[in-house]
One Martini backbone bead per residue (centre of mass of N, CA, C, O) as a GRO file, in nm:
protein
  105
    1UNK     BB    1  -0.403  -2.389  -0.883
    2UNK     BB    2  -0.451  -2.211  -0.585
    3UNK     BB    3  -0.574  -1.996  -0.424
    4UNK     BB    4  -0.622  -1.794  -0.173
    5UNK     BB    5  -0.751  -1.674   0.058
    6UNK     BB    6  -0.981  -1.456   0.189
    7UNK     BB    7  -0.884  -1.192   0.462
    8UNK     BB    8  -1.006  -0.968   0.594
    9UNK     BB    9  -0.878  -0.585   0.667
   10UNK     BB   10  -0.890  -0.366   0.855
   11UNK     BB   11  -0.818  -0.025   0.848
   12UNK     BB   12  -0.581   0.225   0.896
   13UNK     BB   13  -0.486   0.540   0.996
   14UNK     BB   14  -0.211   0.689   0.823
   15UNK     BB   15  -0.029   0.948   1.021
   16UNK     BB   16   0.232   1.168   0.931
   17UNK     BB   17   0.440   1.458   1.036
   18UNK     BB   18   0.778   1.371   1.065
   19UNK     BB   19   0.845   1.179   0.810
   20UNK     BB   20   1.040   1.017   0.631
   21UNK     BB   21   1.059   0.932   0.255
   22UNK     BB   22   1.212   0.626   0.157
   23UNK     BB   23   1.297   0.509  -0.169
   24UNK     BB   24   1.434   0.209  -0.241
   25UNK     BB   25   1.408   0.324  -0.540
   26UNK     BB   26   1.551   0.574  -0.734
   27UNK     BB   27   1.297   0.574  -0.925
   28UNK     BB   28   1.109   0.666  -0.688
   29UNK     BB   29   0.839   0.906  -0.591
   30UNK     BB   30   0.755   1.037  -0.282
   31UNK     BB   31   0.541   1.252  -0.284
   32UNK     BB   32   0.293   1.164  -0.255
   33UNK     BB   33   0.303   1.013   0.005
   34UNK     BB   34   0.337   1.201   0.191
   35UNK     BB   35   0.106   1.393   0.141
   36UNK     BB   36  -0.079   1.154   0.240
   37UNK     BB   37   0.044   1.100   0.531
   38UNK     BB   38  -0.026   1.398   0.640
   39UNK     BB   39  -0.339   1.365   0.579
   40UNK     BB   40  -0.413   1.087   0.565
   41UNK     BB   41  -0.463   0.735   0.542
   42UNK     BB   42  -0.553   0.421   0.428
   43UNK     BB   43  -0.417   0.094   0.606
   44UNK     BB   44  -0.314  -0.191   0.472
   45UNK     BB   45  -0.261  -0.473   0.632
   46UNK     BB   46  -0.051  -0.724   0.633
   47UNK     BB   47  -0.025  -1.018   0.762
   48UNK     BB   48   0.294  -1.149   0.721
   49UNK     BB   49   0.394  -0.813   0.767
   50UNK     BB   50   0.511  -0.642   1.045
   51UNK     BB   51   0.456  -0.278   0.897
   52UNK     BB   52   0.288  -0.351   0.619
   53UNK     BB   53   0.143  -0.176   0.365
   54UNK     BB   54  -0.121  -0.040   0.208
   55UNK     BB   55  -0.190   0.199  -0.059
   56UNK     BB   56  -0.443   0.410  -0.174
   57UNK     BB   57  -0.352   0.616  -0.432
   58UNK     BB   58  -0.437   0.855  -0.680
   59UNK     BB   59  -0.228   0.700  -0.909
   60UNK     BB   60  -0.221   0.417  -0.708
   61UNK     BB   61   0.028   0.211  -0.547
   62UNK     BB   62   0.108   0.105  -0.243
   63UNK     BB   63   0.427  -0.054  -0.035
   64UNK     BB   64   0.515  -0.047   0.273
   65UNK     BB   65   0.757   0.052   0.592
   66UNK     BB   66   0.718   0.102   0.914
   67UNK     BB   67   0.936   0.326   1.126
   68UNK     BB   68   0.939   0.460   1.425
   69UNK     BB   69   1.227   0.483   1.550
   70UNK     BB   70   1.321   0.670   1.259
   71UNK     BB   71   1.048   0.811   1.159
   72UNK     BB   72   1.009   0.588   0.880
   73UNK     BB   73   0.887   0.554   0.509
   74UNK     BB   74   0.892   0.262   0.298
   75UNK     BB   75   0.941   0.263  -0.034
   76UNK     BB   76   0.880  -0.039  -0.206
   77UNK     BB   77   0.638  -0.011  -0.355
   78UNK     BB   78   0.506   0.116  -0.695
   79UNK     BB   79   0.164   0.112  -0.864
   80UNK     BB   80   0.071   0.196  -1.188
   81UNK     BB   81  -0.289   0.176  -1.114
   82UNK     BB   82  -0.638   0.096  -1.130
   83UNK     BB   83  -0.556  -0.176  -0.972
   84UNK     BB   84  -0.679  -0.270  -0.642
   85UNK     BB   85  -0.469  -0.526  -0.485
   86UNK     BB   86  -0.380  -0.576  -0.191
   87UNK     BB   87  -0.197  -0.794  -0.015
   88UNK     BB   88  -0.418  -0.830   0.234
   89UNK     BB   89  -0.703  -0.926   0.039
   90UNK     BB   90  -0.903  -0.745   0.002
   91UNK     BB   91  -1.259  -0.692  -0.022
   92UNK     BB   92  -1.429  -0.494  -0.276
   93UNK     BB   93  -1.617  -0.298  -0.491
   94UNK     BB   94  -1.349  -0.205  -0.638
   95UNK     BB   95  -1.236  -0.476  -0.699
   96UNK     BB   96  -1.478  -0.632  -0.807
   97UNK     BB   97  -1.397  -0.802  -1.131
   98UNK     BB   98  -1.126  -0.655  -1.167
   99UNK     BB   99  -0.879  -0.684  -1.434
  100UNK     BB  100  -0.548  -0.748  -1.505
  101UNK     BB  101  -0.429  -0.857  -1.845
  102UNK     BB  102  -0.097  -0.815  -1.703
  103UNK     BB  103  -0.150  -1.055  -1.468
  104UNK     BB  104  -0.122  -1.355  -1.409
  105UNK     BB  105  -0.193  -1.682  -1.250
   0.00000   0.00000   0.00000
C-alpha cells in the first residue's frame, strides 16, 4: 500500500464572532473550539471538501465544517492528541518525526 502524495496547504485565519458551534456528537464539547474562532485560528482547507477545515488547538485538534448560511461551525471531530496531522497533509517542522503508536498504517 502507498501512502498519498502530500500536498502543501497555506492555512486561512477562521475568525468568527457570531457563529453557533454545534458538535455533532453530544458527547464532544465545542466550548475550546468556539473560544478559538472567537479570537481567531489558523483553518487548514480539505482539499477533496469544501467548507471542512482542520484546526490545531490547545489540548488537540478538531475537523469542521463552516456553513456559512446558517452562520456555524460543525464540529465534526474532535481528536485529544499532541500529533497534529490534519487531512490536509499539511507538513510542516511540528509534525514531522512524530509518529502515534496508535494509529496503524
Amino acid at each position: 500500500m502507498t501512502r498519498a502524495a502530500v500536498v502543501p496547504c497555506e492555512p486561512i485565519l477562521l475568525r468568527t464572532q457570531s457563529y453557533n458551534v454545534v458538535p455533532l456528537d453530544p458527547r464532544l464539547n465545542g466550548s475550546e473550539l468556539e473560544r478559538a474562532i472567537t479570537r481567531g485560528i489558523p483553518a487548514y482547507p480539505d482539499l477533496h471538501r469544501p467548507d471542512f477545515y482542520d484546526l490545531e488547538l490547545d489540548n488537540g485538534w478538531a475537523y469542521v465544517h463552516i456553513c456559512d448560511d446558517l452562520r456555524t461551525v460543525y464540529l465534526v471531530a474532535y481528536f485529544d492528541s499532541p500529533f497534529f496531522i490534519p487531512f490536509s497533509g499539511r507538513k510542516d517542522s511540528r509534525n514531522e518525526g512524530k509518529v502515534d503508536p496508535n494509529v496503524q498504517l
